[in-house]
N, C-alpha and C positions, 0 to 999 in steps of 0.2 A: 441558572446552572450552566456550568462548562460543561462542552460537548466532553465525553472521552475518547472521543475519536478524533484523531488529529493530522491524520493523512487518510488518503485514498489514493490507488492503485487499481486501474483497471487493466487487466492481464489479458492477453488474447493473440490470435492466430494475425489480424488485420487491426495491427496499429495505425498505419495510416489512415485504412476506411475508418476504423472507431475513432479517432482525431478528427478527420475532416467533418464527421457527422457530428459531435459533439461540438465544434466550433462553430456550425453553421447554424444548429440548433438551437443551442445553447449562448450563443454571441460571447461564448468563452475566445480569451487570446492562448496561445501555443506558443511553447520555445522548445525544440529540436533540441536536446545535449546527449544525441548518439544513443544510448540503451531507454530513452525513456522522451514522452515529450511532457513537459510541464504544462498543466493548464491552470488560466486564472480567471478572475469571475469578473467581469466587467467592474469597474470602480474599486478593484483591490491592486494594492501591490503586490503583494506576494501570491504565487501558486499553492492551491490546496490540493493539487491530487495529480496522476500522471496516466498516461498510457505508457504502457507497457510492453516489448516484443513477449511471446506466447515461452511459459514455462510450463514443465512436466508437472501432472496433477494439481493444476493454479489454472482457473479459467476465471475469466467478469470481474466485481468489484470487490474491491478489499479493503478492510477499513483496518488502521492501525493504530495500536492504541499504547499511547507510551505508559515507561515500565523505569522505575530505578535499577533493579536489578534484574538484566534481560535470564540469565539462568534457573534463577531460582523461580519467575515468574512460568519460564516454560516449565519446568519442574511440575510447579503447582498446576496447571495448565494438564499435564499428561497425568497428575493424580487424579486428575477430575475429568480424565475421560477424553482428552484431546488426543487428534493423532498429529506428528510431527511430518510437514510435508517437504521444508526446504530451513535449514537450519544457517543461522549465524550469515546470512547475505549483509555486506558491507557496501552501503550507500553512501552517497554524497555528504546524508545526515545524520547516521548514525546506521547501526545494525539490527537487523530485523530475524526473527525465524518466525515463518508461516506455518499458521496450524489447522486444524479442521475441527471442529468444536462438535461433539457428540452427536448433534443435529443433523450435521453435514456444512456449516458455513463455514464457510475462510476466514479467517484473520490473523493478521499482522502483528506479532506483541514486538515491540520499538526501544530500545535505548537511544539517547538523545547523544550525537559525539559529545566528547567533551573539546571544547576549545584551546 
């Protein structure tokens, strides 16, 4: 089975300490592109997840889970008890709005750009 979670975001106060600690620990590689660092997992090409500089009501890990239709999914999302903590952020890869899930966890619901 496919994960549904297809990025990861870790949000914080100390991007660099939480980069140089997960790269040391983890033997993950880093790429610096300004708002975010990309990290990847030793023997992959491509990066799975980022650090992040520190947003309002967004702390730690966030997982993101893609969505064909990013409105209607927050829609359903807030029928079911989500709260909306940062809406329509426009990424490299598409657009995300962060939610808080009844519980109290974070996540990412993702539209994919289109090309």
């Amino acid at each position: 089975m496919t994960s549904p979670f297809v990025w990861f975001d870790n949000v914080g106060p100390t991007r660099t300490e939480t980069t140089d600690f997960l790269k040391k620990t983890f033997n993950w590689t880093t790429q610096d592109i300004g708002p975010m660092t990309f990290l990847t997992a030793q023997g992959q090409d491509q990066p799975f997840a980022a650090t992040c500089d520190a947003m309002d009501d967004i702390s730690g890990w966030v997982p993101y889970v893609e969505v064909n239709d990013l409105p209607a999914a927050v829609q359903n999302a807030t029928n079911n008890g989500a709260q909306v903590l940062a809406e329509n952020l426009v990424g490299p890869a598409g657009t995300a709005t962060f939610i808080r899930d009844p519980g109290g966890a974070q996540l990412a619901i993702w539209k994919r750009a289109t090309a």
